[in-house]
C-alpha positions in Angstrom: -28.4 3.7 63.1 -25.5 1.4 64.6 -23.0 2.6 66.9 -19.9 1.5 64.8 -21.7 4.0 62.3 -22.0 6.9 64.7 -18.5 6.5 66.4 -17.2 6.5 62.5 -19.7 9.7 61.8 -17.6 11.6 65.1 -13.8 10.3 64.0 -14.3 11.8 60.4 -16.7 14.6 61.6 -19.4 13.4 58.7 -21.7 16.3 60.6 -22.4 19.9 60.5 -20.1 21.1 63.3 -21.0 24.3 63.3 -22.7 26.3 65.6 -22.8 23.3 67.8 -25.1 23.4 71.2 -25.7 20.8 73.9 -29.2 19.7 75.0 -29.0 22.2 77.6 -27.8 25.2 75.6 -24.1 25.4 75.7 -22.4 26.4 72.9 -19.8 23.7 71.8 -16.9 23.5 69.6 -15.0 20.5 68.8 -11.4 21.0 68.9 -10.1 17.4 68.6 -12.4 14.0 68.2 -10.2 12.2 70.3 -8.5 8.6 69.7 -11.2 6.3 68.6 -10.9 3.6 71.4 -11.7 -0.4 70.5 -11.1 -1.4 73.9 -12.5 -1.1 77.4 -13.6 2.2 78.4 -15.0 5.3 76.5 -15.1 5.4 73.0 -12.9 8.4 72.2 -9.8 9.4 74.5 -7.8 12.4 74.7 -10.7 15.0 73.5 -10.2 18.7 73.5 -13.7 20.8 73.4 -15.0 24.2 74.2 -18.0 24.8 76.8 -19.4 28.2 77.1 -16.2 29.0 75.8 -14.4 27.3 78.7 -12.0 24.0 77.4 -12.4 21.1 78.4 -9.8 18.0 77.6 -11.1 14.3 78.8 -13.0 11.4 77.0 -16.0 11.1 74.8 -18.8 8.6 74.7 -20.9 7.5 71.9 -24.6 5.7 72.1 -27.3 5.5 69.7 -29.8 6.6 72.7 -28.5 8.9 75.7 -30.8 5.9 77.9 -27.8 3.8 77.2 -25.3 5.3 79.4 -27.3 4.2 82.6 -28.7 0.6 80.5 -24.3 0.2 80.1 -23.8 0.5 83.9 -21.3 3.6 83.4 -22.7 6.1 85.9 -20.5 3.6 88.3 -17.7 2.7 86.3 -14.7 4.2 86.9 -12.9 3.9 83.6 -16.2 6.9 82.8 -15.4 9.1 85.3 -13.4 11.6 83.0 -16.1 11.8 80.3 -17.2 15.1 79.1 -19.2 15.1 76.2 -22.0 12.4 75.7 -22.7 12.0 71.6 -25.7 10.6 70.9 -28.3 9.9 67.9 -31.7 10.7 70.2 -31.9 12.1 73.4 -34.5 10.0 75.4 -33.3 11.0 78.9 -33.3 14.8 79.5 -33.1 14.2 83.0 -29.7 13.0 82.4 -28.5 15.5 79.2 -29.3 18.3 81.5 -26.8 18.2 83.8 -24.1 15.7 81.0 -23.1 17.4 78.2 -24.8 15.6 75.4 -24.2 16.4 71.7 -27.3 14.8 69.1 -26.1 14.4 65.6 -29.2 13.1 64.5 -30.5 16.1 62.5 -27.1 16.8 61.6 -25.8 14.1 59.1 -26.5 13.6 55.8 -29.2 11.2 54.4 -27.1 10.5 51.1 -24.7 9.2 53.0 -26.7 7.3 55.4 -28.7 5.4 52.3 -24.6 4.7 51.3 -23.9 2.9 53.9 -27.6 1.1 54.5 -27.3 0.0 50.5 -23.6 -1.2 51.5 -25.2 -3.0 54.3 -28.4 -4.5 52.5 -26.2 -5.9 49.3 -26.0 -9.8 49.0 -23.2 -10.0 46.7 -20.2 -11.3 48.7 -18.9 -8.1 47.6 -21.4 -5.2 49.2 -19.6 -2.0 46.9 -19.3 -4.1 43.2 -21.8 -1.8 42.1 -20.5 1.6 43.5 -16.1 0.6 42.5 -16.4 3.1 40.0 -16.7 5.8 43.0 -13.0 5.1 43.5 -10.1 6.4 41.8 -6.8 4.2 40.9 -4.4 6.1 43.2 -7.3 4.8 46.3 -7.2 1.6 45.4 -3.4 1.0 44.5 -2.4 2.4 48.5 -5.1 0.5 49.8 -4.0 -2.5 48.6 -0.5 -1.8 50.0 -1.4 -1.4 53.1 -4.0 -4.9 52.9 -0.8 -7.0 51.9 1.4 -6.1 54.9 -1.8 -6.6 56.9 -2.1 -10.3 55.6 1.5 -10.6 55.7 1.8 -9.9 59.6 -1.8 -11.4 60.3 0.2 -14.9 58.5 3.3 -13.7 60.5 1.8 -13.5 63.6 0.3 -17.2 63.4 3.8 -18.6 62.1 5.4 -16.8 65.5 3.0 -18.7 67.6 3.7 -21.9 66.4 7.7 -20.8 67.3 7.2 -20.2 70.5 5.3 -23.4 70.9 9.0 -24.9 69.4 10.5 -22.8 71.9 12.4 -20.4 69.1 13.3 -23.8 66.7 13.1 -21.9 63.3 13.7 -25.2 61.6 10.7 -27.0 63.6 8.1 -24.0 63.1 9.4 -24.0 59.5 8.3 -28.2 59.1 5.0 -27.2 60.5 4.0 -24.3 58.4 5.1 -26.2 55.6 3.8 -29.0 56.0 0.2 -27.2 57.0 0.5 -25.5 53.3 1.3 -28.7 51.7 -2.3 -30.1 52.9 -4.1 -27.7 51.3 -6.9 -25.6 52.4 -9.1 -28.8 52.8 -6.3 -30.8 55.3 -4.1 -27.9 56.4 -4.7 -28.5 60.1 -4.4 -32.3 59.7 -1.3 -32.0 58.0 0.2 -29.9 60.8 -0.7 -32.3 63.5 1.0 -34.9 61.2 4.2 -32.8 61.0 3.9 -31.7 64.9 4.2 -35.3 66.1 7.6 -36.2 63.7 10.3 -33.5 65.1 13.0 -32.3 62.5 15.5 -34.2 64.9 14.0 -37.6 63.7 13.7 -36.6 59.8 17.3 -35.6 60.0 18.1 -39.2 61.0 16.5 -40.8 58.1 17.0 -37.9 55.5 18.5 -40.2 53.3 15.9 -43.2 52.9 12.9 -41.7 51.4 11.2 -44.6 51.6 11.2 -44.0 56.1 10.5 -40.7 55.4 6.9 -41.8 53.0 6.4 -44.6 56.1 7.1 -42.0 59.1 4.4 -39.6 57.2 1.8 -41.8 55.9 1.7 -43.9 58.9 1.2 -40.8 61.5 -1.6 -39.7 58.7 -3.2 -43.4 59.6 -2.9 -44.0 55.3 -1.2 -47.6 55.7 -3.4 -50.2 56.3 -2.7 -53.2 57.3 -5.3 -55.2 54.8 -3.3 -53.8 52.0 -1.3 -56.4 50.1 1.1 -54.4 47.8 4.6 -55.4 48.8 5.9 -51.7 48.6 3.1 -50.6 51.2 3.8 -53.5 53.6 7.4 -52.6 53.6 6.0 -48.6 54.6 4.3 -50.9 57.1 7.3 -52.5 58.3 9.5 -49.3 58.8 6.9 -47.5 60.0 6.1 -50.2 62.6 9.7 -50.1 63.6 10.3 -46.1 63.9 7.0 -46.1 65.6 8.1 -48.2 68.5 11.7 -46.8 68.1 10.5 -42.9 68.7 7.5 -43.6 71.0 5.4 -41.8 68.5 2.1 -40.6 69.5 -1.1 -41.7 67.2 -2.5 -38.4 65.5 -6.1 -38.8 65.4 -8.3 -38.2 62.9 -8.0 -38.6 58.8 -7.3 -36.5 55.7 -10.5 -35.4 54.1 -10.9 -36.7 49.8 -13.7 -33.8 49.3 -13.5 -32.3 46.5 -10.0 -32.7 45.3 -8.4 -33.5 42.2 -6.5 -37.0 42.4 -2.8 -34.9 41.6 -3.6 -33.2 45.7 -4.7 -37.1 47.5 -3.2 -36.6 50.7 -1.0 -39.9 50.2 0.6 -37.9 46.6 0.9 -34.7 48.9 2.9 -36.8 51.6 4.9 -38.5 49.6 5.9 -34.6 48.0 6.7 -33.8 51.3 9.1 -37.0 52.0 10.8 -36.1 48.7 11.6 -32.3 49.7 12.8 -33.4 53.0 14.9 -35.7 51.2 16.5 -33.4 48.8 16.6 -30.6 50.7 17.4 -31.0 54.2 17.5 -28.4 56.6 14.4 -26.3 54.9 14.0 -22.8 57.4 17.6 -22.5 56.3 17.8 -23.4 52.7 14.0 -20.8 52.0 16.5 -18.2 53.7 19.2 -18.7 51.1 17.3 -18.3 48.1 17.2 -15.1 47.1 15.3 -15.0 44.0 12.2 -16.9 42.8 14.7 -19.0 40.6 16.1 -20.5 43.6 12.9 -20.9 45.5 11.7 -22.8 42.3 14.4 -25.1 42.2 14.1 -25.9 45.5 10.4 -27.2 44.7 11.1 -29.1 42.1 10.2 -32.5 43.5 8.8 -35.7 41.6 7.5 -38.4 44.4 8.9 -41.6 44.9 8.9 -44.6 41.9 6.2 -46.1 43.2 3.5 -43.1 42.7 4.1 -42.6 39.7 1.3 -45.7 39.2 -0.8 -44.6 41.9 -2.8 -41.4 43.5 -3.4 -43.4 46.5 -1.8 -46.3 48.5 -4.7 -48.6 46.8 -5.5 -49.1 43.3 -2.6 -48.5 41.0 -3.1 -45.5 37.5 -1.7 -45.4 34.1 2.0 -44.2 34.2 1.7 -40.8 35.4 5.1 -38.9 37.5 3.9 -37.5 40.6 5.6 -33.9 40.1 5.1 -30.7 42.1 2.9 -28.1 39.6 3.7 -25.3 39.0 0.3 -23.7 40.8 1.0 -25.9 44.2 4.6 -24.3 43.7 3.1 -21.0 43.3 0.4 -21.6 46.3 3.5 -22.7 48.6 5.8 -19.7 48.1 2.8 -17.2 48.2 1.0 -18.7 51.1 3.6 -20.5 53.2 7.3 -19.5 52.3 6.7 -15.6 51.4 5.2 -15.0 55.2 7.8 -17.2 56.7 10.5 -15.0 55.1 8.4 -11.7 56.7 7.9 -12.9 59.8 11.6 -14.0 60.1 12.4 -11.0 59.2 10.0 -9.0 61.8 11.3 -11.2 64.3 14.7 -10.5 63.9 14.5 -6.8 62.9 15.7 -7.3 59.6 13.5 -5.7 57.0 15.0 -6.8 53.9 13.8 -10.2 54.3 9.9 -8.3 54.5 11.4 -6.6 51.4 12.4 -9.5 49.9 8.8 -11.3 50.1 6.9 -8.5 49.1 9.0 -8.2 45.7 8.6 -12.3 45.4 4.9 -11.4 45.0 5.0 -8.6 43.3 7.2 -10.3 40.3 4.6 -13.8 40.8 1.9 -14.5 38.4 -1.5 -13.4 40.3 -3.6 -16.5 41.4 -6.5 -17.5 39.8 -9.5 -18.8 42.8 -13.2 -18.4 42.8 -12.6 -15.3 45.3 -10.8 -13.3 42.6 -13.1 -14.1 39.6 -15.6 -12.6 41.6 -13.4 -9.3 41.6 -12.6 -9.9 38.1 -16.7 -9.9 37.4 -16.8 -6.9 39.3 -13.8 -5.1 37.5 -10.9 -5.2 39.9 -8.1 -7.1 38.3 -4.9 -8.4 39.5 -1.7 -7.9 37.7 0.2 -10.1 40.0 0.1 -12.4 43.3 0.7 -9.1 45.4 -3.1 -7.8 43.9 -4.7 -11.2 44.4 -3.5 -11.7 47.9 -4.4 -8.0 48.8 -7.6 -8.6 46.8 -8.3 -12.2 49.0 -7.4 -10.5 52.4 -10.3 -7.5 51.5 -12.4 -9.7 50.9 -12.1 -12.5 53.3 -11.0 -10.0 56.5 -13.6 -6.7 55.3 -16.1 -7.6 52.6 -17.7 -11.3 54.3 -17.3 -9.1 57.9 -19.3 -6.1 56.3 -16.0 -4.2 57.9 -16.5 -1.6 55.3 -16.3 1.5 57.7 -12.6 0.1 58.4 -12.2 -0.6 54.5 -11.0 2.5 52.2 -12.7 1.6 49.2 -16.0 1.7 51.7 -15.0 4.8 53.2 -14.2 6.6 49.6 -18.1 5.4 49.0 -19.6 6.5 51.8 -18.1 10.0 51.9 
């Protein structure tokens, strides 16, 4: 038995609960389980009980062993004092049950439901239930999901809204970061960021017009140009990135963009350069996102070829066969679904105006769903997605519940188990 288990046994009262008695005799009913507490202090606040008949309203405390009140140092804790029912699995202290009420569900819950949850527990598929799904109706599944993309929406939200307060409220700066972050991929998001952090949107503004500053601003703060390289058009990156360098005071960003297993179309130096051509085109970027309205727009606005010169190269090196250097349509689709779609919710939750959450949440809906190793592994357990607002409710399950074995917080678990 684990305590999560037990405090999620008392919350849905998965017990007989009737003709209750304490270890000492009294006859208890349970009026109201109280609000299941995740931080310090008892585990359930705001119980109502009957004692003998005599009610009782306070907090409720959960172990696996009634020895653990005494091993957790709560006889002197304060934040303890109002408990009045003790729930445990055993009772191995009657010296301390005789005179605390304590309540033992262990010959009270049901076995097929405890070899549930242990089965859950003991799977190694990366998906514990894959074998049980058909336990679960369509109407479970389709509000569950729901409620997992606004969870992975805010949880995206919330890290966008730290990085504006770090800009002190600059939408436009918070808005080169995040982007920037989701143009470098899962592999060089972070790198990509620290790139963007140390080049403020004041400074892009000032060269918006030269692409060619732009590619030597970016790819020299990503330490790409080298100095060995003889290709005139990187020594002239080399040259204006030399002079903005010293012009700006930039600061070195340490560290390099990672190659591992990427296709040539996402180098870092093809991303970068992408990135130099949207600043280019489109300017102010928080404000232009906010203006499109429909995924036509958005489109249009990420419809961005790189520079001449890349069109012969994936790197700053060796040059290719003739090949333009366009945005795809799936890094198009990963940076409205990952990046601009939670920008547009959390500017909306920030500024209390809910049809810009709307309007992200229908993007989504209407998108293709994305295809990823995570959601072929639903697909091979018989979950589809019929657009990106299933595979992103179907990545945060299994990313945020499934890998955490979370499935006592996870409806499709609880649907199981029950």
């Amino acid at each position: 038995m684990k305590e999560n288990l037990l405090q999620y046994i008392w919350k849905e009262k998965y017990y007989r609960y009737t003709e209750l008695v304490t270890e000492s005799g009294e006859e208890l009913v349970v009026l109201d389980t109280g609000q299941w507490n995740k931080h310090q202090g008892p585990d359930f606040l705001d119980a109502r009980i009957r004692l003998n008949g005599t009610l009782w309203a306070g907090n409720i405390e959960i172990h696996i062993k009634s020895s653990q009140w005494y091993q957790h140092n709560h006889a002197d804790d304060p934040h303890y004092r109002n408990v009045i029912l003790h729930v445990v699995w055993e009772d191995d202290d009657s010296l301390l049950s005789s005179h605390m009420p304590t309540l033992v569900l262990q010959h009270r819950v049901s076995s097929i439901m405890l070899d549930k949850y242990n089965k859950l527990m003991e799977q190694p598929h990366s998906i514990p239930c894959q074998d049980l799904l058909h336990l679960v109706n369509t109407e479970t599944w389709d509000e569950w999901k729901q409620v997992l993309l606004q969870e992975r929406l805010r949880r995206k939200a919330s890290l966008l809204l730290s990085s504006l307060h770090d800009t002190k409220n600059s939408w436009e700066e918070a808005t080169w970061w995040w982007i920037a972050r989701h143009f470098g991929g899962p592999v060089n998001a972070a790198f990509f960021e620290q790139v963007a952090r140390s080049i403020s949107t004041r400074i892009l503004a000032r060269h918006r017009n030269n692409v060619i500053q732009l590619e030597a601003l970016l790819l020299g703060q990503a330490n790409l140009l080298q100095e060995s390289n003889v290709d005139p058009y990187v020594q002239l990156l080399q040259r204006e990135y030399f002079f903005l360098r010293n012009k700006y005071q930039l600061k070195n960003v340490h560290g390099h963009a990672q190659l591992l297993r990427m296709r040539p179309a996402g180098f870092p130096a093809i991303r970068l350069a992408q990135l130099a051509m949207l600043v280019k085109q489109s300017g102010r970027l928080h404000f232009n996102i906010l203006e499109a309205s429909s995924l036509t727009e958005l489109e249009k606005l990420l419809e961005i070829t790189a520079n001449d010169f890349w069109h012969y190269h994936y790197t700053l090196e060796e040059p290719t066969p003739f090949q333009p250097k366009h945005l795809g349509k799936d890094m198009q689709q990963h940076l409205i679904i990952n990046a601009i779609a939670p920008l547009v919710f959390a500017f909306g939750t920030k500024q209390q105006q809910p049809h810009f959450q709307q309007r992200s949440v229908k993007w989504m809906e209407t998108m293709d769903p994305e295809h990823n190793s995570i959601l072929r592994s639903w697909k091979n357990a018989g979950v589809s997605s019929l657009n990106a607002a299933d595979s992103q409710s179907l990545t945060e399950l299994r990313k945020c519940y499934c890998s955490a074995q979370r499935c006592l917080d996870c409806k499709i678990g609880q649907t199981i188990i029950k």
